[in-house]
N, C-alpha and C positions, 0 to 999 in steps of 0.2 A: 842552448845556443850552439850553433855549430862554429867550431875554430874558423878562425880568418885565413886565407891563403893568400900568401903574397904573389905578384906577380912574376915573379922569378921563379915561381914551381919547376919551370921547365930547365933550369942550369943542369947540369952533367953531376953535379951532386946531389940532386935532390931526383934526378932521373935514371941515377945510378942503379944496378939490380939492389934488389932488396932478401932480404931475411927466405930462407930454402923451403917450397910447398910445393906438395901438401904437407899437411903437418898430424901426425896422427892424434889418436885421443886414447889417452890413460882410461879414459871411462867413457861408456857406451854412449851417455844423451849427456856429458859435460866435456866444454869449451879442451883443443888439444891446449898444451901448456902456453904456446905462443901465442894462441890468438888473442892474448890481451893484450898485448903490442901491438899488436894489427889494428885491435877498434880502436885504440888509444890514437892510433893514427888515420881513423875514417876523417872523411867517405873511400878516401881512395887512396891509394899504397904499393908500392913496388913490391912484385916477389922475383924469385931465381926458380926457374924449371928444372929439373932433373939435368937438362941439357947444358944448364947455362944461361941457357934465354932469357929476357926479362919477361914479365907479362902485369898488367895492372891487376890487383886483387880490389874488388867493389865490396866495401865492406857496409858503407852508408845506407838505413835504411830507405829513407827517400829519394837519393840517388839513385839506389837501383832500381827503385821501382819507375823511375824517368827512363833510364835507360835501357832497361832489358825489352822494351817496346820499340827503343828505335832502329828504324829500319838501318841503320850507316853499320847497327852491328849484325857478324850474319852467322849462322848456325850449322855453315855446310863445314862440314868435313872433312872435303874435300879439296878446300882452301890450302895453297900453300903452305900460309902461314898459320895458320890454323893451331890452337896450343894442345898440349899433348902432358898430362902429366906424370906419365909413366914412362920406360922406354918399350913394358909389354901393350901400352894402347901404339903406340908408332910403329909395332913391329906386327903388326893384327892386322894381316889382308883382307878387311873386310867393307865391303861397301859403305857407301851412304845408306842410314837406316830411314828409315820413312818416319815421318812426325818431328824426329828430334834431332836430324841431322839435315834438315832441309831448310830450305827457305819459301819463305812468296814467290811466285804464286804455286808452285807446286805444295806448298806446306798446307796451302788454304785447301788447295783440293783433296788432298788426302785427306784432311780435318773433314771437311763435308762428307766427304764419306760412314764417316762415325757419329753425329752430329748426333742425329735418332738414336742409336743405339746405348750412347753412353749419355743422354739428355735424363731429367730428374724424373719424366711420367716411367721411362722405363727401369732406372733405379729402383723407383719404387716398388715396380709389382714384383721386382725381386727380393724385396724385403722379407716375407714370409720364408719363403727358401731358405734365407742366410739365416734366420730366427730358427728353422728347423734345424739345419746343420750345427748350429753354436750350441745348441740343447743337446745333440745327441755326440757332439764330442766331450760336452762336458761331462756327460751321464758315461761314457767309455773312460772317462780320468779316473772316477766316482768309485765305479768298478773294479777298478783296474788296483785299489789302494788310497794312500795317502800321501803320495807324491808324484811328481809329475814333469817331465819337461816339456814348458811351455810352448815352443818352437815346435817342434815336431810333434807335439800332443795335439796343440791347437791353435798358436797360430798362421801356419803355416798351410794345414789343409784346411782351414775356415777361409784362408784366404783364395788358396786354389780352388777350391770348391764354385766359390763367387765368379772368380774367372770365367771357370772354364764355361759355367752354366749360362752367363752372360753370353759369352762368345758362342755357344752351341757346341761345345765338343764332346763326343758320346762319351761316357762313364768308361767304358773300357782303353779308351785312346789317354786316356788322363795321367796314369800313372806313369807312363812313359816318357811324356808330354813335362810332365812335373819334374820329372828326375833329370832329363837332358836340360833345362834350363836351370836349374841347380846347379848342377855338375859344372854347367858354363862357368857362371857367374863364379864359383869356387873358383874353379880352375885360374880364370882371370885373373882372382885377387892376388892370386898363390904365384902367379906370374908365368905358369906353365902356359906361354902360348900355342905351341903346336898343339895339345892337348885340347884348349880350350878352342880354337880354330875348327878342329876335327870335331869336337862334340856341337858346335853350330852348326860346322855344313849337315850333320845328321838330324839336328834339330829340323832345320830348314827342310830336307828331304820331308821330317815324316810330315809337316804342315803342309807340303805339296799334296803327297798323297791324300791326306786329309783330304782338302780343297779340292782335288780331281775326283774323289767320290764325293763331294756331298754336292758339285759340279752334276752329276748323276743322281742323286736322291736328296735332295734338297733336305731342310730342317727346318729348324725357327732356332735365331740366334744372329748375333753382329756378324758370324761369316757366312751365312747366306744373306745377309745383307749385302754388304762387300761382292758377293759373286752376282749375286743379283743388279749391280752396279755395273760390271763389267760383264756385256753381252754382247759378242758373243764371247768367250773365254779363252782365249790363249795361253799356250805354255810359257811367253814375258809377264802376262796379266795373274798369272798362279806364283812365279816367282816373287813379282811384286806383294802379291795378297798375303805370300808366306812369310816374306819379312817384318811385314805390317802384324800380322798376327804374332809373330813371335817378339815385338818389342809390346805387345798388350801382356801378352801374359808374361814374358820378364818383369815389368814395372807390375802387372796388378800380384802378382804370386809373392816374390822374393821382397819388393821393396815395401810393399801393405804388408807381411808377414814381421821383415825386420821394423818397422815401424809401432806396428801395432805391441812386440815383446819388448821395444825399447821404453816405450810407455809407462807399461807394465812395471817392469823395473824400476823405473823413475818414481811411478805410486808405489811401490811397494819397500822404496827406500824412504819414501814421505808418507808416512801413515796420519798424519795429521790433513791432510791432502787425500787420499784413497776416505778416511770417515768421513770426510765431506759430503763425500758421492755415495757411497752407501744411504747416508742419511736423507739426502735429496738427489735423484734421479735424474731430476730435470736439468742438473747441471751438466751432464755428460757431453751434449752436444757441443757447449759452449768447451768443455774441460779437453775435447778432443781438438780444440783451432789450440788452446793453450798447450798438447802436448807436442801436436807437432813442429807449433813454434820451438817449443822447448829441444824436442832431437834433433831434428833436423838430420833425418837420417839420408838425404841428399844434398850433400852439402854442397858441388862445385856446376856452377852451371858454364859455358864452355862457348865462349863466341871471339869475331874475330870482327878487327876493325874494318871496315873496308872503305873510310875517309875518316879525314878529322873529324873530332867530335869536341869538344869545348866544357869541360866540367870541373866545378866545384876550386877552379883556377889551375888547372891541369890541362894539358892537351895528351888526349889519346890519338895517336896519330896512325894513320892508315896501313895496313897491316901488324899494328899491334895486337898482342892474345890481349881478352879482358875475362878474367875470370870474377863469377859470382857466387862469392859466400852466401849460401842460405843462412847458414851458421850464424857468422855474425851480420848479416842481415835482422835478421830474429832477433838477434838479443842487441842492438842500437840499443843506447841509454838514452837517446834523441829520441828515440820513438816507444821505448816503455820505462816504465819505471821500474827499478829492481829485475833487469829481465838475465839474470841470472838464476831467478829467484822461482819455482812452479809453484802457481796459485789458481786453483782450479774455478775461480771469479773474476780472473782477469777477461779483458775483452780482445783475446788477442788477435781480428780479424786481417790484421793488414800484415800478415807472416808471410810471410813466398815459400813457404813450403812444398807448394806443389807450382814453385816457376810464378813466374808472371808475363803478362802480353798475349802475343799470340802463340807462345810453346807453353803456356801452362798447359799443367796435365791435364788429357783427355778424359784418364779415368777419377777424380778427383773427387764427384759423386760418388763414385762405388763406396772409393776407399773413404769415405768419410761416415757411411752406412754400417760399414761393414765395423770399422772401428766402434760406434756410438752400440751398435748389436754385442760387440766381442766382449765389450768393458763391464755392459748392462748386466749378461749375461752371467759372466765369471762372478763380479763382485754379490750378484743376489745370489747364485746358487752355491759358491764357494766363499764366505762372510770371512772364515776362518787364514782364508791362502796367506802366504807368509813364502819370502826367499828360503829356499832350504839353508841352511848353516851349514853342512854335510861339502855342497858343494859350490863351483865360484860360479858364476856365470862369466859365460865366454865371449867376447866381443867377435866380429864378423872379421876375418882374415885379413890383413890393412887392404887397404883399397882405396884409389886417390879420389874415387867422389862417394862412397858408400860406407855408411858407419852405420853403429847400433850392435844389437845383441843376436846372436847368433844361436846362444843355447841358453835358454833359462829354466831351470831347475828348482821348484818350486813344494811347498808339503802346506798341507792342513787337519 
């Protein structure tokens, strides 16, 4: 049952800022040390920004999934008031990004655009492909020895792989492609803005170039889709396509990569949980909605009031930030039982893991493929894997919406 809220929610005490976020986490896929005060206080809760600012934290699982669809809340960026949880994301000259910093009706149209390409018939014939690549990195681990970091072994180019092949970008453009939106994403967390600034606008360059030849020799892939959409092509129409592409392959590379090693880790500190799945396969599909409820390796989703809104005996009021814990989203005691708890039989379909409404993830199929392939993969050809003891596994550089495992170091 959910707590009763008086109607007084809104006095200057109870509207006061609240408790300092984001809040990091001592371990990769478990809760930072605060956030039990927070659920303890859902659906919804006052935090303090870096700034000062108040901003609502949506901790409720059914609340958020009410609101993260409505339209009163909006997703640009470029909003004023717009919340910020770093002072390196406020101090980042960097435009509205397409998909995730937009709104209707522009948001729809840009979605449309991708619609075919990231839809489950074309997932699918990629399946073979990703079933090829997960074999012969494994068999390169195999090779190589008896131990292995998991991240940079495998899964981080299983997951690049799947991008880039989706998207259409040549084998020899990839490595480049891969390392600048690394380097970004580091950079960012590390707080080195200019750095991280300067290694986008290069990003962005080499995706133009890209997109101007393949503009000229077409392919088969989502960016000749995308150019094939915009005829005739201009150099705002290549800028725009190059943005767009570079939040596909940040989100399908780095956050399927950290994701999929957070997992990882999680089964391989629950070995009663990992023999499960060895012993019956057919769990994995269902055990991959259960892991990434579990990480939540995206944890803040980032919107802004733009009128009142009336919840849970709250009033969000119009330019308020409202930020969305995936985090404790996912683990609501209202909405699972024991959801502190990984159990690779739970039914965990109603997770926001990957957003909900109309910014859920575009690529969500991939990465749901490419996971159920990675897990399948490892556990049948690797029965023996085990954390190394040797060494710790490294969490990803703090970062105010991005958690999980960054290096995993592994032997069998």
């Amino acid at each position: 049952m959910r707590k009763n809220v008086n109607a007084t929610a809104n006095t200057p005490s109870a509207t006061a800022h609240g408790p300092a976020y984001p809040m990091e986490r001592s371990c990769p896929y478990r809760m930072p040390d605060g956030y039990q005060a927070l659920r303890e206080g859902r659906p919804l809760t006052r935090v303090t920004l870096y700034d000062g600012r108040g901003a609502w934290l949506v901790t409720g699982n059914a609340e958020g999934r009410a609101l993260l669809p409505d339209p009163r809340l909006s997703a640009d960026t470029s909003h004023p008031s717009f919340p910020c949880l770093m002072q390196e994301m406020a101090d980042q000259q960097v435009p509205q990004l397409p998909l995730i910093g937009v709104d209707d009706p522009l948001h729809a149209r840009q979605r449309r655009l991708l619609a075919s390409g990231f839809g489950i018939r074309r997932i699918a014939a990629q399946r073979p492909h990703i079933e090829r690549a997960a074999a012969e990195l494994t068999d390169a681990m195999l090779a190589a020895g008896n131990r292995a970091e998991l991240v940079g072994a495998y899964t981080l180019p299983l997951a690049s792989e799947a991008t880039f092949t989706l998207l259409g970008v040549p084998p020899e453009r990839r490595p480049e492609l891969a390392g600048l939106a690394k380097r970004m994403l580091t950079l960012s967390g590390e707080g080195n803005t200019g750095q991280a600034e300067q290694t986008y606008h290069q990003l962005l360059t080499r995706l133009e170039e890209l997109l101007a030849s393949r503009h000229l020799t077409p392919g088969e892939g989502v960016i000749d889709d995308l150019i094939a959409h915009h005829q005739p092509l201009g150099d705002a129409d290549i800028g725009d396509l190059a943005m767009m592409c570079m939040v596909l392959i940040t989100g399908g590379n780095d956050t399927t990569a950290v994701t999929l090693a957070t997992s990882l880790h999680a089964l391989l500190e629950h070995p009663d949980q990992l023999d499960r799945l060895r012993s019956d396969p057919a769990l994995v599909p269902g055990a991959v909605e259960e892991l990434m409820r579990l990480t939540s390796v995206t944890d803040a989703l980032l919107r802004v009031a733009t009128a009142d809104i009336d919840v849970a005996g709250h009033t969000i009021r119009a330019g308020d930030g409202v930020i969305f814990s995936t985090m404790l989203m996912n683990r609501d005691p209202d909405t699972w039982e024991a959801p502190d708890t990984l159990d690779v039989h739970r039914k965990a379909g109603r997770h926001v893991a990957f957003g909900y409404g109309i910014h859920q993830c575009v690529g969500q199929n991939l990465a749901r493929v490419e996971m159920e392939i990675a897990l399948t993969t490892l556990l049948h050809r690797i029965p023996t894997l085990h954390l190394d003891p040797d060494h710790q596994v490294r969490s990803v550089t703090p970062h105010a919406q991005l958690g999980g495992v960054a290096e995993l170091p592994v032997r069998w």
